[in-house]
Structure formats: structure tokens, C-alpha cells
ChimeraX commands (.cxc) that place a marker at each C-alpha (Angstrom):
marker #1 position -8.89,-15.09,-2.90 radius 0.5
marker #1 position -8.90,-12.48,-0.26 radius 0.5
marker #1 position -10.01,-8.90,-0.05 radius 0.5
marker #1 position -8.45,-6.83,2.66 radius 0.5
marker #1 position -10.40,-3.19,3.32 radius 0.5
marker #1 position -7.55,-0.58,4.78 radius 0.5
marker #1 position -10.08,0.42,7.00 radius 0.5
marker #1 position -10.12,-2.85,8.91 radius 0.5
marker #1 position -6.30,-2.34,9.96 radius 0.5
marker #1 position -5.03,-0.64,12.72 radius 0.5
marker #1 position -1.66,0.76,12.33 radius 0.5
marker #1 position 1.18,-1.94,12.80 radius 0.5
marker #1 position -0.70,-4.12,11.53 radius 0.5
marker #1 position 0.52,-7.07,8.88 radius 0.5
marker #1 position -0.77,-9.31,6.83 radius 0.5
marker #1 position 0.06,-11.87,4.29 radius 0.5
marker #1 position -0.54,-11.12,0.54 radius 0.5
marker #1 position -0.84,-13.35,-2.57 radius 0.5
marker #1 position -0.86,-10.69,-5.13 radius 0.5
marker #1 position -1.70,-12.99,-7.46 radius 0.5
marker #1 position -5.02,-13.98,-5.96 radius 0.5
marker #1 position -5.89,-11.03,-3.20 radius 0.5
marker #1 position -7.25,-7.93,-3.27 radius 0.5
marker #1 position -6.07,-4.63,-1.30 radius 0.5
marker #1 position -8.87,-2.32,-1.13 radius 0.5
marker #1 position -8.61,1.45,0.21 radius 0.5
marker #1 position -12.17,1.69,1.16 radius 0.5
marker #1 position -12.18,5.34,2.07 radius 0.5
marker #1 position -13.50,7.73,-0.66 radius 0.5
marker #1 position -11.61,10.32,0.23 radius 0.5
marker #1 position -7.73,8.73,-0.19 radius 0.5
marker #1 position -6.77,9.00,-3.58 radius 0.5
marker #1 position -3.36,6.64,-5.15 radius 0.5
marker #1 position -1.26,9.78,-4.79 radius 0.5
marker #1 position -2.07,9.89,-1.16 radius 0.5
marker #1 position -0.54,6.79,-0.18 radius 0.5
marker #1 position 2.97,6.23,0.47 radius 0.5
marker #1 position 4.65,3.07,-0.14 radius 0.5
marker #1 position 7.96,1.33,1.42 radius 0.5
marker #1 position 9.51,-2.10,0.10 radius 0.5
marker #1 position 12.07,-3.98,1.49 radius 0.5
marker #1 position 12.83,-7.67,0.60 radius 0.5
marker #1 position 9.25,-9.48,0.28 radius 0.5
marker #1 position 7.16,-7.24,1.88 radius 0.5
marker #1 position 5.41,-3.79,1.79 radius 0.5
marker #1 position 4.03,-0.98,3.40 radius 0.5
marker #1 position 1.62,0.93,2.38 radius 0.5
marker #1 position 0.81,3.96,4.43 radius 0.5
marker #1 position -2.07,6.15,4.68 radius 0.5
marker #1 position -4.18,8.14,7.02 radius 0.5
marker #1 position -1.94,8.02,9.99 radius 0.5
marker #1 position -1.38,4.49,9.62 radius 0.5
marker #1 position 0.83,2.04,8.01 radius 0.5
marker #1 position 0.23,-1.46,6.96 radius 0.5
marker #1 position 2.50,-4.15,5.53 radius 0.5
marker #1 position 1.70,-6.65,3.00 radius 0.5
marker #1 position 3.90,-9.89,3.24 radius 0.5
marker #1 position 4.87,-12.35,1.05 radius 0.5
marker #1 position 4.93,-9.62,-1.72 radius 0.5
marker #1 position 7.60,-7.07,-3.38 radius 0.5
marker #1 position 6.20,-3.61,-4.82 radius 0.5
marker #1 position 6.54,-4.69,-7.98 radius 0.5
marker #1 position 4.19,-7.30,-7.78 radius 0.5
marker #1 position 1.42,-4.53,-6.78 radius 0.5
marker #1 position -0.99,-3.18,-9.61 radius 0.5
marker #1 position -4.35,-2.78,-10.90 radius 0.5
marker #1 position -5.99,-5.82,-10.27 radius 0.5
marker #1 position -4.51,-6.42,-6.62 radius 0.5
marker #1 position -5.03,-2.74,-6.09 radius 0.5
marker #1 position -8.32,-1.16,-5.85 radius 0.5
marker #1 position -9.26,2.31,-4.75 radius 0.5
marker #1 position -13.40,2.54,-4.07 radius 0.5
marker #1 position -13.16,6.67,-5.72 radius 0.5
marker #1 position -10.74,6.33,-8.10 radius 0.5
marker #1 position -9.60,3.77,-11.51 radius 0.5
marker #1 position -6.11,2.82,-10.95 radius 0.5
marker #1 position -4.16,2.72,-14.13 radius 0.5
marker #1 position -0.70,3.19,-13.07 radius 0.5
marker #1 position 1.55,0.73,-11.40 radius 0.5
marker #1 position 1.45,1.83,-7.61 radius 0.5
marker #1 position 5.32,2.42,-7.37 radius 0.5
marker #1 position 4.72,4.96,-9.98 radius 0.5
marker #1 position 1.95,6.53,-8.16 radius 0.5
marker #1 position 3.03,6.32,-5.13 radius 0.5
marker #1 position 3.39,10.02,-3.62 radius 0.5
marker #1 position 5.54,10.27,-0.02 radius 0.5
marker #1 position 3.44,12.72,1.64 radius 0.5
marker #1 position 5.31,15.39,3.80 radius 0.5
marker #1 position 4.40,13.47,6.76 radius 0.5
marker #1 position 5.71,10.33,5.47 radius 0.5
marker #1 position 8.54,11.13,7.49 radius 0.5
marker #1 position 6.66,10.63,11.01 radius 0.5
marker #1 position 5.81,7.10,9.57 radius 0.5
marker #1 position 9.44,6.10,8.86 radius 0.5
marker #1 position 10.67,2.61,9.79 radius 0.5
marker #1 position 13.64,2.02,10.41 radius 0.5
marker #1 position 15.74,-0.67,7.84 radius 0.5
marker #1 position 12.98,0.11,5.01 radius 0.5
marker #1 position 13.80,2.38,2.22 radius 0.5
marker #1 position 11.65,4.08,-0.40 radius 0.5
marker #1 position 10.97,2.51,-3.71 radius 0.5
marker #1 position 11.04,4.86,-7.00 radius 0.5
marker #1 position 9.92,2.81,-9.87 radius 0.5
marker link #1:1,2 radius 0.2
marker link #1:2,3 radius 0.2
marker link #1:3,4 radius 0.2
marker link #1:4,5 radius 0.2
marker link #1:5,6 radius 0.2
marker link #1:6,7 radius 0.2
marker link #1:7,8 radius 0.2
marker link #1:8,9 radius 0.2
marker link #1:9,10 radius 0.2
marker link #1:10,11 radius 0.2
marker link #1:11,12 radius 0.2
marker link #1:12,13 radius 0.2
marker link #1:13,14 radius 0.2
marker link #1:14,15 radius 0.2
marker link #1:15,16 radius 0.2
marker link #1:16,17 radius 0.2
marker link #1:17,18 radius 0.2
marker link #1:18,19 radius 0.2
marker link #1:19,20 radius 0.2
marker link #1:20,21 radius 0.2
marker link #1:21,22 radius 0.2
marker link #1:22,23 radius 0.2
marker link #1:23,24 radius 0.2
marker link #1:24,25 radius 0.2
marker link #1:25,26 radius 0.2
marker link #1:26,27 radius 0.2
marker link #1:27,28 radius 0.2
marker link #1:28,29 radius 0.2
marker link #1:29,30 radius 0.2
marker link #1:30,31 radius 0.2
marker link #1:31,32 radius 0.2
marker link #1:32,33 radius 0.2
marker link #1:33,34 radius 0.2
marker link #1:34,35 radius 0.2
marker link #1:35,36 radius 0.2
marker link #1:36,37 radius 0.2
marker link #1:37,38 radius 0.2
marker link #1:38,39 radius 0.2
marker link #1:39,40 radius 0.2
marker link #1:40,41 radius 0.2
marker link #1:41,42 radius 0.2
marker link #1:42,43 radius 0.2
marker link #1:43,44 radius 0.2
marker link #1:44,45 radius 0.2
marker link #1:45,46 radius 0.2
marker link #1:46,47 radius 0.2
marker link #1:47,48 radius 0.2
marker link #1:48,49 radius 0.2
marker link #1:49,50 radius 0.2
marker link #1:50,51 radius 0.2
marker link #1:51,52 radius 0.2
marker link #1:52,53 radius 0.2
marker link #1:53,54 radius 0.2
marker link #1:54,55 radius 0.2
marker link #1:55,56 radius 0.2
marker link #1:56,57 radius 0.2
marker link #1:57,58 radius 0.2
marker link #1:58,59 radius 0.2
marker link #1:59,60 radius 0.2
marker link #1:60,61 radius 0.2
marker link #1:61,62 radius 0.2
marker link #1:62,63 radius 0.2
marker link #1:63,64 radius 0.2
marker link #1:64,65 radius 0.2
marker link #1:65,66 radius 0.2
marker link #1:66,67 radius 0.2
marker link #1:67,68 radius 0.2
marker link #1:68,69 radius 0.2
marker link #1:69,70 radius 0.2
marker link #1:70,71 radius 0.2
marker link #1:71,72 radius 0.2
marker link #1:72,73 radius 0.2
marker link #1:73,74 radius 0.2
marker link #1:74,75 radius 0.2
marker link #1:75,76 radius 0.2
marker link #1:76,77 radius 0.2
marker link #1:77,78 radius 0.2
marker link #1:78,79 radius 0.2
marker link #1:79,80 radius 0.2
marker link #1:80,81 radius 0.2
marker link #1:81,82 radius 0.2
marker link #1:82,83 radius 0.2
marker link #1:83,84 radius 0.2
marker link #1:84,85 radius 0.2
marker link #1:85,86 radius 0.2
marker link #1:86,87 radius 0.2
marker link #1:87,88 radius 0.2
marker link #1:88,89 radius 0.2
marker link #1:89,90 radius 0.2
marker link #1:90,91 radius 0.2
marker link #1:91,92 radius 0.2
marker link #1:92,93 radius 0.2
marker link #1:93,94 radius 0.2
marker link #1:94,95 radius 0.2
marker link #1:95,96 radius 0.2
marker link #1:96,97 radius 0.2
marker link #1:97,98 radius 0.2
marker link #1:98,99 radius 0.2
marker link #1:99,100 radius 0.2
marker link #1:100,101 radius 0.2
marker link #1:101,102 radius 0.2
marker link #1:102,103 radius 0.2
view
């Protein structure tokens, strides 16, 4: 089991995820579920945030939830692809081939 603190990454950055056994932590108290956006496409995702995004392998949105998903300010309770808010700048962030999931 792995935890993996957001603020470690730089943006561009991957890594791969066992949702089953890992831990994503956004360790800044200040970003809240709603402010992170979230793209899927085939086994991976990216979760983006603060002018940075970062993509979890090995893993499909679905698979992402409370116990893989922790926030250090807030209790998650929702799944994240029903949380997930694009932000308006989400659009500066876009990658090309990836598409937004709506649960």
C-alpha cells in the first residue's frame, strides 16, 4: 500500500495506481472535491488541480472513491466522478484524446 500526496507531483507527472490498495491524498487544505477536475480514458486518470494535472495508471474513474480518495479538509462521501467539478479553467488543462467522464 501506497500513499501518494498531490503536492509531491509536478504537473505531467504519472504514476501507477492500485486502487485497491493505494491511497491518493490532496494534501492541500485549501482544495476541496469540487475543485478538482477529473479525465478518464481507457485505464487511466487524470486528476487535475491547482494548475497541474496528474494521471493515475492502471485505474478507470470508476474504480476511484472514498477509501482510495482522501482530502486532508474535507470527508469524501461521494464517488469522485460525481463530485468531480470541471473548473472554468479546465479548459487550459485539456489533453488531447481524453474526454470528460459524467457519472
Amino acid at each position: 500500500m501506497a500513499t501518494y500526496r498531490f503536492s509531491t507531483f509536478l504537473d505531467g507527472d504519472a504514476v501507477a495506481f492500485d486502487p485497491d490498495a493505494d491511497v491518493f491524498l490532496f494534501d492541500n487544505w485549501f482544495l476541496s472535491p469540487g475543485s478538482v477536475s477529473v479525465l478518464s480514458r481507457l485505464a487511466s486518470v487524470v486528476l487535475m488541480a491547482e494548475n497541474r494535472r496528474v494521471t493515475l495508471t492502471g485505474v478507470t474513474v470508476d474504480q476511484l472513491n472514498a477509501s482510495n480518495m482522501h482530502f486532508v479538509g474535507y470527508n469524501m462521501t461521494e464517488p469522485v466522478s460525481a463530485i468531480a467539478a470541471v473548473s472554468p479553467e479546465a479548459a487550459d488543462f485539456a489533453v488531447p484524446g481524453y474526454e470528460m467522464s459524467i457519472a
